[in-house]
Backbone and ligand atoms as CSV (ligand in chain L), in Angstrom:
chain,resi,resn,atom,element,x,y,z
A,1,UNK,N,N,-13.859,23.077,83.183
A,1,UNK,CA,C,-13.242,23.969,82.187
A,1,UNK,C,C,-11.839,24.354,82.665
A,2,UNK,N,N,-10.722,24.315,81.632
A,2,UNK,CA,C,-9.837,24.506,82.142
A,2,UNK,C,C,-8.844,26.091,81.774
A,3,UNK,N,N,-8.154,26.922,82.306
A,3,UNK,CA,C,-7.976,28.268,81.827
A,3,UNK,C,C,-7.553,28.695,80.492
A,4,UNK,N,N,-7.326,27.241,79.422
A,4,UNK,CA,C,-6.958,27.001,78.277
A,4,UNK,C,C,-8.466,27.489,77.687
A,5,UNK,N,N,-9.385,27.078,77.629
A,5,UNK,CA,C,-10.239,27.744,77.018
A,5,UNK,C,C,-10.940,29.085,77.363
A,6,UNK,N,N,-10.688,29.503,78.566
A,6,UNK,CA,C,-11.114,31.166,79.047
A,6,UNK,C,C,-9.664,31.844,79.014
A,7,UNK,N,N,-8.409,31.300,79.128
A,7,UNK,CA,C,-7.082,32.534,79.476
A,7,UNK,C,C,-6.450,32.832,78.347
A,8,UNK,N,N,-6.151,34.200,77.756
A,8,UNK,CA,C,-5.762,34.649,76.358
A,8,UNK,C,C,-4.215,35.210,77.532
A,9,UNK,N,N,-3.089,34.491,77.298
A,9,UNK,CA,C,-2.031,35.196,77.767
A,9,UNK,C,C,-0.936,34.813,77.040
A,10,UNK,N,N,0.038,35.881,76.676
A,10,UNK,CA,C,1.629,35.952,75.683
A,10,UNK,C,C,2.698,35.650,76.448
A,11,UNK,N,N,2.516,35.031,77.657
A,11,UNK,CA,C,3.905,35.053,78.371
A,11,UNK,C,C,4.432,33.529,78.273
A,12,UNK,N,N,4.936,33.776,76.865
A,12,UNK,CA,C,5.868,32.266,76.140
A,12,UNK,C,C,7.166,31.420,77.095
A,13,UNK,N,N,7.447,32.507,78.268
A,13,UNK,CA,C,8.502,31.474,78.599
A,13,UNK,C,C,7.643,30.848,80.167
A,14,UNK,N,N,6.309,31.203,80.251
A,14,UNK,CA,C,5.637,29.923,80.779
A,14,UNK,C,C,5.391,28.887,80.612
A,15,UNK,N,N,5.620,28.015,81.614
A,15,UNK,CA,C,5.589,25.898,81.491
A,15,UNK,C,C,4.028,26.140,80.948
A,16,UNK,N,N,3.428,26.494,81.457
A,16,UNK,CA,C,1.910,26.604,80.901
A,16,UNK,C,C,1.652,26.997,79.269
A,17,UNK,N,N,2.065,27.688,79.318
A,17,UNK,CA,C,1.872,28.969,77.549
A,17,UNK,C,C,1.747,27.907,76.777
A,18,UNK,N,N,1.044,27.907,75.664
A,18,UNK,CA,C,1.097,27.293,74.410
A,18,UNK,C,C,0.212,27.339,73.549
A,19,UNK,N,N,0.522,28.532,72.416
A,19,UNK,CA,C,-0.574,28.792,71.219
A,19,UNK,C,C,-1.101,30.006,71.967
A,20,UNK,N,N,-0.636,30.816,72.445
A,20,UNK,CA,C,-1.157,32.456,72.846
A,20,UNK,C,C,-2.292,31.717,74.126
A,21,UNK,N,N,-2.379,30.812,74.604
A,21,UNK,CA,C,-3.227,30.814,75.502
A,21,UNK,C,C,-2.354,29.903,76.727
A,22,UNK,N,N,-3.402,30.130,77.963
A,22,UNK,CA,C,-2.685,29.205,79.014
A,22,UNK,C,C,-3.581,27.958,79.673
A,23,UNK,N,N,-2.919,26.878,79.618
A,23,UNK,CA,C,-3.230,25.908,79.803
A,23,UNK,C,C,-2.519,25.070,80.922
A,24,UNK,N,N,-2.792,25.769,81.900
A,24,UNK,CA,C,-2.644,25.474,83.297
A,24,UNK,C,C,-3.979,24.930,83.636
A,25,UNK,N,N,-4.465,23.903,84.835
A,25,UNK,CA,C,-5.820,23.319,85.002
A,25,UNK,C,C,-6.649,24.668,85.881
A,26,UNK,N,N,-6.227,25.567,86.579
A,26,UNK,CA,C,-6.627,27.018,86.300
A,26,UNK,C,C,-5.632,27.750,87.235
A,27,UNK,N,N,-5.043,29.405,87.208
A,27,UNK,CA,C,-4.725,29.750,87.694
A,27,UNK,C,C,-5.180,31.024,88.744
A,28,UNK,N,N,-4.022,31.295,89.098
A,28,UNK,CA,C,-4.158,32.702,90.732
A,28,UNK,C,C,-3.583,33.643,90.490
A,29,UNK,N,N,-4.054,34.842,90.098
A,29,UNK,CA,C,-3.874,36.454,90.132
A,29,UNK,C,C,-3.788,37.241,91.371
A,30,UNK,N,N,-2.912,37.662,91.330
A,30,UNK,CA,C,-3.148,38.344,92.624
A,30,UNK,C,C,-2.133,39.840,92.640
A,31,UNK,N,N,-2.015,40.231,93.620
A,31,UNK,CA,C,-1.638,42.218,93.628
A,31,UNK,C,C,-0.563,42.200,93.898
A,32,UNK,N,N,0.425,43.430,93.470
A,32,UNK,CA,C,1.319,43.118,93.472
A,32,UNK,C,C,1.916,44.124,94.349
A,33,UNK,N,N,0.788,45.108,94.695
A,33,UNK,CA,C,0.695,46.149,96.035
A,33,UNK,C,C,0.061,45.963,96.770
A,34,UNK,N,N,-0.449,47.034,98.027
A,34,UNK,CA,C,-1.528,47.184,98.701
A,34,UNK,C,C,-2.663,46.862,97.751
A,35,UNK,N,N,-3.206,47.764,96.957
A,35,UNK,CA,C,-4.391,48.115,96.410
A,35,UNK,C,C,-3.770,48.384,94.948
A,36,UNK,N,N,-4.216,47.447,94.160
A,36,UNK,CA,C,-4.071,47.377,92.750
A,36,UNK,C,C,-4.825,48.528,92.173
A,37,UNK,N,N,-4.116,49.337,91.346
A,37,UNK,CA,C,-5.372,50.110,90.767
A,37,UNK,C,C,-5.210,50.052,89.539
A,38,UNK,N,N,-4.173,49.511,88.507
A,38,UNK,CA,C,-4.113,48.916,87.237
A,38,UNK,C,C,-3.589,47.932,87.314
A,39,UNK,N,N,-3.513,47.509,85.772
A,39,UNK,CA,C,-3.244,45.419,85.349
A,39,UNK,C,C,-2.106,45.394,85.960
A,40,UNK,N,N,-1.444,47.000,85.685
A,40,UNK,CA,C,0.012,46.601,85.538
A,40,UNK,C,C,0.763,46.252,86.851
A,41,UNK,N,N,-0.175,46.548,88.322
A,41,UNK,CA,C,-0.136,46.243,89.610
A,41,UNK,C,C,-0.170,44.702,89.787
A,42,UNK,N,N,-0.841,43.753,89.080
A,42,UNK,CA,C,-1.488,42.608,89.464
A,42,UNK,C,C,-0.597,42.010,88.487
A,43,UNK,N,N,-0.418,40.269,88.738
A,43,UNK,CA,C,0.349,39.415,88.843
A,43,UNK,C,C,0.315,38.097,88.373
A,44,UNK,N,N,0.250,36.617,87.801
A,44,UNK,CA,C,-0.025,36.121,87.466
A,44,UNK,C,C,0.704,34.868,88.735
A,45,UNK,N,N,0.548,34.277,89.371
A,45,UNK,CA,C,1.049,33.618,90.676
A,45,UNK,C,C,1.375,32.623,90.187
A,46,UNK,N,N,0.553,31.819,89.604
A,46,UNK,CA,C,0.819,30.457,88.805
A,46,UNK,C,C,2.036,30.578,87.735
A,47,UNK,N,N,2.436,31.425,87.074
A,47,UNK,CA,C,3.822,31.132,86.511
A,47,UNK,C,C,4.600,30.029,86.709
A,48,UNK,N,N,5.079,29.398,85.642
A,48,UNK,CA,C,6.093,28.492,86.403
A,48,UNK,C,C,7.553,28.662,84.811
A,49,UNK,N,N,8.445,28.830,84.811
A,49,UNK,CA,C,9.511,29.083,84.510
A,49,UNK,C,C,9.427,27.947,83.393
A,50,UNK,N,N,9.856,27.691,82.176
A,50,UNK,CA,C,10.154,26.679,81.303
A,50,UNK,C,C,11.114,26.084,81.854
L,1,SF4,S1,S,0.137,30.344,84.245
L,1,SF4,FE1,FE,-0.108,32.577,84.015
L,1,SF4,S2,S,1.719,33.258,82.874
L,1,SF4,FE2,FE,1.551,31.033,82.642
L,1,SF4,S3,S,0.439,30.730,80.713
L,1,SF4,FE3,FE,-1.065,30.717,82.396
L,1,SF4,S4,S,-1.796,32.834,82.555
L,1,SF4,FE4,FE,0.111,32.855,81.371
């Protein structure tokens, strides 16, 4: 399974993005502090720039 059918993400100027979802073969989240304590802490690693 690839994150195209489980990942719902809007970030359009990803090489991945296409059709509100991401279709990378899967990606890595990770913190963007010590200790994440909301989304808005955490990160999407796999990004890759258009
Ligand atoms: S790699 Fe990350 S930012 Fe890019 S489409 Fe997938 S979930 Fe979104």
């Amino acid at each position: 399974m690839s994150a195209e059918n489980v990942v719902k993400c809007s970030v359009n100027t990803c090489n991945y993005w296409k059709d509100m979802k991401c279709h990378a073969p899967s990606i890595e989240i990770n913190s963007k502090v010590m200790s994440a304590k909301t989304s808005s802490e955490t990160e999407c690693t796999t990004f890759r720039p258009k």
